[in-house]
VORO-669128 format. One record per residue (C-alpha): residue in three letters; x, y, z. Coordinates in steps of 0.02 Angstrom, whole numbers, plus 50000, padded with zeros to 5 digits. Layout:
BEGIN
AlaXYZ
...
//
This chain:
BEGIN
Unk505765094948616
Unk507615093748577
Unk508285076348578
Unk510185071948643
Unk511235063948525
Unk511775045948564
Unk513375052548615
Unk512705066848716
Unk511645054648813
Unk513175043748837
Unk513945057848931
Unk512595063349025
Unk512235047449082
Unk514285047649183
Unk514185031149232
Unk514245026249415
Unk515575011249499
Unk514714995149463
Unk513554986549620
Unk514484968849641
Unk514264957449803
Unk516344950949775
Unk517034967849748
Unk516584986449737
Unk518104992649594
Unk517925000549436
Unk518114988149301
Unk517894990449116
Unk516244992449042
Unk515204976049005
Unk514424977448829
Unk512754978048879
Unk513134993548993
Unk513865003548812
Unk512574995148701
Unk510854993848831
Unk510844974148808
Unk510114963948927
Unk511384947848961
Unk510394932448996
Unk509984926049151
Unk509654947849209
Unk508294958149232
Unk508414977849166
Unk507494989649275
Unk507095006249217
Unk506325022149324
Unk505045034549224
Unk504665044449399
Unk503785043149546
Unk503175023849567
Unk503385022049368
Unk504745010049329
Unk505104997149150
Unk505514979349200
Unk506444971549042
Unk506964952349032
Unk507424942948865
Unk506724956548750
Unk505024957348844
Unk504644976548913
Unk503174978849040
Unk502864993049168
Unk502434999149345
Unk501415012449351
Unk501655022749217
Unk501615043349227
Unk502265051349054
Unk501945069349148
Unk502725082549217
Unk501915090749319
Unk500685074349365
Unk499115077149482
Unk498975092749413
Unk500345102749510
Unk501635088949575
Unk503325092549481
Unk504415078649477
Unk506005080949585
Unk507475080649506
Unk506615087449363
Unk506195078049191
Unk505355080449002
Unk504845067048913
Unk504815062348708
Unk503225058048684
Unk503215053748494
Unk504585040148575
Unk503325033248691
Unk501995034548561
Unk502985019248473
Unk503255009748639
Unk502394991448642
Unk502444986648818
Unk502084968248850
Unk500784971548967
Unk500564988449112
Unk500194985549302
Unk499364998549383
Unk499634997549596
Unk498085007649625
Unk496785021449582
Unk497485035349642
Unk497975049749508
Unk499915049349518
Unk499965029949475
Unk498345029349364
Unk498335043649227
Unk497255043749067
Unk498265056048989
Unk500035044749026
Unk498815028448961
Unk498395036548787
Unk499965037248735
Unk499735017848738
Unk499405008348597
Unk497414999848619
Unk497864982648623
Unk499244983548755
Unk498534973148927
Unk498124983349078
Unk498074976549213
Unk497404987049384
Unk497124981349559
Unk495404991749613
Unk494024987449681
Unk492974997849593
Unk492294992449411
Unk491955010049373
Unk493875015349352
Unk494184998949252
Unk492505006049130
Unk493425022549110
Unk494955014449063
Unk494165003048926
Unk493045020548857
Unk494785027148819
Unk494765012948699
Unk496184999648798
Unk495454983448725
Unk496044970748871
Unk495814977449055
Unk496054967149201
Unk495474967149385
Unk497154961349474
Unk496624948449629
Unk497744947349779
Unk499114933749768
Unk498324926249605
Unk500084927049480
Unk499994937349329
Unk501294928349194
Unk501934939149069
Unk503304929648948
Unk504864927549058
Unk503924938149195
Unk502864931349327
Unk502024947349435
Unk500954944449595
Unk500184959349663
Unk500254958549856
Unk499034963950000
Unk499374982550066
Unk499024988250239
Unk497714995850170
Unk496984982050052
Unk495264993450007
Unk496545004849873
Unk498384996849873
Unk499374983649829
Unk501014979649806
Unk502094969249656
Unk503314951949676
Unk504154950549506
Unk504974936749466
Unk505974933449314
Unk507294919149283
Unk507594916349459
Unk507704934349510
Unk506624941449627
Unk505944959249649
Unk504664965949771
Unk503924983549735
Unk503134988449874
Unk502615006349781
Unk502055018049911
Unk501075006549998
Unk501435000950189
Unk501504980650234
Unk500124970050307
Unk500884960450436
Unk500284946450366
Unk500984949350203
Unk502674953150274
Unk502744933050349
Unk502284928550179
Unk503594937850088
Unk504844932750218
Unk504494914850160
Unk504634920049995
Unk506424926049990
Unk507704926549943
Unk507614945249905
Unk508764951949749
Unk508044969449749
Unk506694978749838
Unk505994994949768
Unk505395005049942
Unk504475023249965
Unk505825029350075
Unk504855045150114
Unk503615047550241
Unk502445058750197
Unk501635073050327
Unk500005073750195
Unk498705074750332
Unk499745086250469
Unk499965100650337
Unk498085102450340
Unk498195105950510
Unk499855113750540
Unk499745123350712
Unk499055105450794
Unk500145093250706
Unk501495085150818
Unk503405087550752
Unk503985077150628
Unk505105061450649
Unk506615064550561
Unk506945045350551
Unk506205030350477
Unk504705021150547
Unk504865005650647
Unk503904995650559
Unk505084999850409
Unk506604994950492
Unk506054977950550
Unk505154975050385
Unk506634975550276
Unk507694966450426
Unk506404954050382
Unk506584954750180
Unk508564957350187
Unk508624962350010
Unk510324962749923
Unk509844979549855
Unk508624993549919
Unk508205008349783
Unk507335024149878
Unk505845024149780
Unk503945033949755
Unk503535052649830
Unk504945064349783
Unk504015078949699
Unk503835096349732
Unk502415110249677
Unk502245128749620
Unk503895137049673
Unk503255148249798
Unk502275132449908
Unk502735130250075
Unk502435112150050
Unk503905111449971
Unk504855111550143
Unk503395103950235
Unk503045088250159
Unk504345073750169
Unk505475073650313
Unk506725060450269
Unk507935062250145
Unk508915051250004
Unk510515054050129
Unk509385049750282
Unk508815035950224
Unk510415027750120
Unk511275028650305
Unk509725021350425
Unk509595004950295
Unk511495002050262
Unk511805003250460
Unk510304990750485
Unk510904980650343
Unk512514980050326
Unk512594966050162
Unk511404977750071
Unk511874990849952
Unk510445006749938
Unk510455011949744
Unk509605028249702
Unk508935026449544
Unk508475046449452
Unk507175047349320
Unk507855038049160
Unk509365029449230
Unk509295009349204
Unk510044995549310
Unk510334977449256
Unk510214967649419
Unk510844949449407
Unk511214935349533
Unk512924944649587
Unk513044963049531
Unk511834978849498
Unk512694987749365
Unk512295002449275
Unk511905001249079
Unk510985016248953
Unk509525025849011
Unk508025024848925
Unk507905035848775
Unk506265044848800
Unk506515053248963
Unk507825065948965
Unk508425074249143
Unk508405091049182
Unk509705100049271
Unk510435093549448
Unk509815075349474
Unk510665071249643
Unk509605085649713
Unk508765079149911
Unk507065085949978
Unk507465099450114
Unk506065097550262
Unk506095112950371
Unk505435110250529
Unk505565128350578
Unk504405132950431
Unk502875143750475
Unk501625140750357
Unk500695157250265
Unk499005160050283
Unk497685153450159
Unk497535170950090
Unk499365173750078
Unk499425156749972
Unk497655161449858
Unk498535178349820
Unk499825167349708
Unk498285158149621
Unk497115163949470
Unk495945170249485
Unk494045162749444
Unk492855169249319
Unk491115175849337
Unk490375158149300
Unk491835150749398
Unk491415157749550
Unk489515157049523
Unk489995140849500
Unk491005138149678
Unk489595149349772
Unk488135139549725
Unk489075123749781
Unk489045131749944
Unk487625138649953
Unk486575119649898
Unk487465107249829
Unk488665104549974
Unk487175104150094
Unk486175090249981
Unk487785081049962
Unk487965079950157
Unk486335076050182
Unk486675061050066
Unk487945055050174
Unk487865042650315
Unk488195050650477
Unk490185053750528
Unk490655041450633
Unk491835052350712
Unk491395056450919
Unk491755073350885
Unk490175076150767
Unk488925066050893
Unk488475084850957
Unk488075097950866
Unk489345109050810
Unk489515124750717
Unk490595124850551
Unk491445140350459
Unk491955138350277
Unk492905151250223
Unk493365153150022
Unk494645162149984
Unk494955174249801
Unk496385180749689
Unk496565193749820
Unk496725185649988
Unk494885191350029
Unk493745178550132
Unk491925171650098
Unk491325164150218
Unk490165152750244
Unk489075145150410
Unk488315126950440
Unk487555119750577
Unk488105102750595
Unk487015088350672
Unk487105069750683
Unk486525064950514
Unk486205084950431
Unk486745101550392
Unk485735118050402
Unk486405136350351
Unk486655146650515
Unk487075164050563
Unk488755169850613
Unk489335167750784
Unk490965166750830
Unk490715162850996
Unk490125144150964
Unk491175142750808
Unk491995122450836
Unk492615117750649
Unk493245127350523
Unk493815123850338
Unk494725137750227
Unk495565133050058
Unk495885144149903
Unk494165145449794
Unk494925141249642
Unk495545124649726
Unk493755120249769
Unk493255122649587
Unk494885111649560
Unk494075098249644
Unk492415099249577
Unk492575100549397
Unk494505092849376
Unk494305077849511
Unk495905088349598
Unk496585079549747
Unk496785084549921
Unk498705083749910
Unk498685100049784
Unk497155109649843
Unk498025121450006
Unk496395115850123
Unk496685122650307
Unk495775113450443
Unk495505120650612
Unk496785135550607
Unk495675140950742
Unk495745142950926
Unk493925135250991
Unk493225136151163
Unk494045128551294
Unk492845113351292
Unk492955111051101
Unk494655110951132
Unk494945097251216
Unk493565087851139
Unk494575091950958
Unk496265085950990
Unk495745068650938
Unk494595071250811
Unk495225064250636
Unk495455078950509
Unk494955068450380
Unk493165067950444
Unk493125086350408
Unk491355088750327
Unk492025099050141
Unk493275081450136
Unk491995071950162
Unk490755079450033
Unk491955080149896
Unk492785062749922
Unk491775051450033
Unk491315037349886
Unk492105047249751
Unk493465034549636
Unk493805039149476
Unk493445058149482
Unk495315064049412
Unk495175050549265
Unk493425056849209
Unk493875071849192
Unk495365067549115
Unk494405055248993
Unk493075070348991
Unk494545081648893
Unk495465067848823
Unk493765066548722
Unk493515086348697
Unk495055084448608
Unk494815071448495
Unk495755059748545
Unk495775039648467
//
């Protein structure tokens, strides 16, 4: 990878007007904002991508989240567009890593052996068997984070927060000489949590996931309800609540293969939407986008620009915004197979005998759906589709606690599931994610009483979802550990 000269990088980097509460001019450049020192009494904040960011304070470096990939998830391209050095990051010695949650595009194996073994990780999961993968990559110190217990750190104090959903997330307070930070990641606030950050302010920053994200309705695009081009709610009274001095637009922001129709389907709001809605609601605050690389030094009266880091380099247009289409008509599944690869002979023996047994054992293993929908029984089309757009299909009879093959007959079909077939091999021998694998849920029109019965059901209870994730943590990461060991790796 070509590296930028120091001057090069100086240039690229076209520095912005500084952040200052007492005035907004142009002034001449501090030293630290030529030379990348931190003053005293500051806090140097750093974004990778995504939810990754460095937190530095008095020479001590640790990190949020850490994703040294591009794509990461297996097909989410960062947007705007990075490359990384990874001999650079190779020689990096963070302080300690914090790790929000399991998920695949905050935890990566692959980003986490670039790591030196002795460098503290520290995850909040509830699950032991992600920390155990994490120590068989060799990570000598790896810690279960507990909610509102502090983490100190040299200067740092970090204290991971309860989500809304407390089961996978959490959020980060940092503190560091008398600065405070809350990273919410891409988590949404407990309400309870929100009356115990409100007591906990003042606010100096707050890193928020700005974008809304319309994962579930693009499963299910003919029956999901039109998007809301504006923020939540809940958002707006939650940072009334905080009233941060600064906001950064953080998390999401990633696009996949060029020709996806996700890529205009996905995340409604945009950077320009949502510096407007925040700076109208709070009218003190300043909203700082923050690209891959660039670094801010935020002290008790200013946010100012100062040298990105070295080891991520931008590529091309980095003020680019996510366009959401609302007029978009999605293709059909075979339309969006024709633009995969396709499987090979063991591949798709592989995929068919899934079908044919394993799925059926796996459902069996299951405890019943607790969704109304499935208290009948109901007959279930899975459709597979190849290189060519061409259909298998495949016929279940589902029941309150089983699943039997049945014949074809359209007439009583009320569920259907259709997804590329190289996706579904994705999932089972890669741990792929539901956000990457093009699964279509109902694209159907049922009876008239199925109809109205299936308007409420949750898509998530869909049967394939259910098979391939109900109880599954940790399936990404062994597979990456899985080639991370093929390969030989320390």
């Amino acid at each position: 990878m070509m590296k930028l000269r120091y001057s090069e990088k100086m240039e690229a980097l076209k520095f912005k007007p500084l952040f200052c509460e007492k005035s907004d001019r142009k002034r001449s450049l501090p030293f630290h904002r030529v030379h990348g020192m931190v003053p005293l009494m500051s806090l140097k904040i750093s974004r990778i991508l995504h939810a990754g960011y460095v937190f530095e304070c008095e020479g001590t470096q640790i990190v949020f989240d850490p994703i040294f990939e591009n794509p990461f998830s297996r097909n989410c391209h960062a947007y705007p567009d990075v490359r990384f050095d990874l001999e650079q990051i190779r020689d990096l010695r963070f302080a300690a890593v914090f790790i929000s949650h399991y998920h695949d595009d905050h935890c990566s194996l692959e980003s986490l052996n670039l790591l030196d073994r002795s460098t503290p990780i520290y995850i909040y999961c509830l699950h032991e068997e992600l920390l155990s993968l994490i120590r068989e990559l060799g990570f000598l110190q790896v810690h279960s984070l507990h909610l509102n217990r502090p983490v100190p750190v040299g200067p740092f104090e970090v204290i991971p927060r309860r989500a809304l959903d407390a089961e996978v997330d959490s959020l980060f307070q940092i503190k560091a000489r008398g600065l405070n930070v809350l990273n919410v990641v891409d988590s949404w606030l407990d309400p309870e949590t929100l009356f115990l950050l409100s007591q906990e302010g003042p606010w100096d920053l707050v890193l928020w996931p700005f974008q809304t994200m319309r994962e579930v309705e693009v499963l299910s695009p003919r029956r999901a309800p039109p998007a809301v081009l504006q923020l939540p709610q809940e958002w707006r009274e939650q940072l009334k609540t905080l009233e941060p001095r600064y906001v950064v637009p953080s998390s999401c922001q990633f696009r996949q293969e060029p020709w996806s129709w996700y890529n205009s389907a996905l995340f409604p709001i945009t950077y320009q939407q949502f510096q407007k809605e925040v700076e109208d609601l709070l009218p003190q605050a300043r909203v700082v986008r923050m690209n891959p690389s660039v670094s801010m030094v935020l002290g008790k009266v200013s946010l100012e620009t100062t040298v990105p880091l070295s080891w991520v380099f931008p590529v091309g247009d980095q003020e680019v915004d996510y366009e959401y289409r609302s007029d978009l008509k999605p293709p059909s599944t075979a339309e969006i197979a024709r633009n995969l690869p396709a499987l090979s002979a063991p591949q798709r023996a592989r995929v068919m005998e899934y079908c044919r047994s394993e799925l059926l054992r796996r459902y069996r293993e299951l405890a019943p759906s607790q969704e109304a929908y499935f208290a009948k029984p109901r007959l279930w089309r899975l459709s597979l589709y190849d290189q060519n757009g061409e259909a298998t299909h495949f016929w279940y009879e589902l029941r309150p606690g089983g699943i039997e093959p049945a014949p074809e007959n359209q007439n009583d079909l009320a569920w259907t599931t259709e997804l590329p077939a190289v996706k579904l091999l994705g999932a089972l021998e890669a741990g792929e994610s539901l956000t990457s694998m093009y699964v279509r849920i109902n694209n159907e029109c049922f009876s008239e009483e199925s109809e109205k019965e299936i308007s409420m059901a949750d898509l998530l209870e869909d049967p394939l979802l259910r098979c391939l994730f109900s109880g599954s943590i940790g399936a990404y990461q062994a597979a990456q550990l899985r080639r991370l060991q093929d390969a030989g790796c320390e």
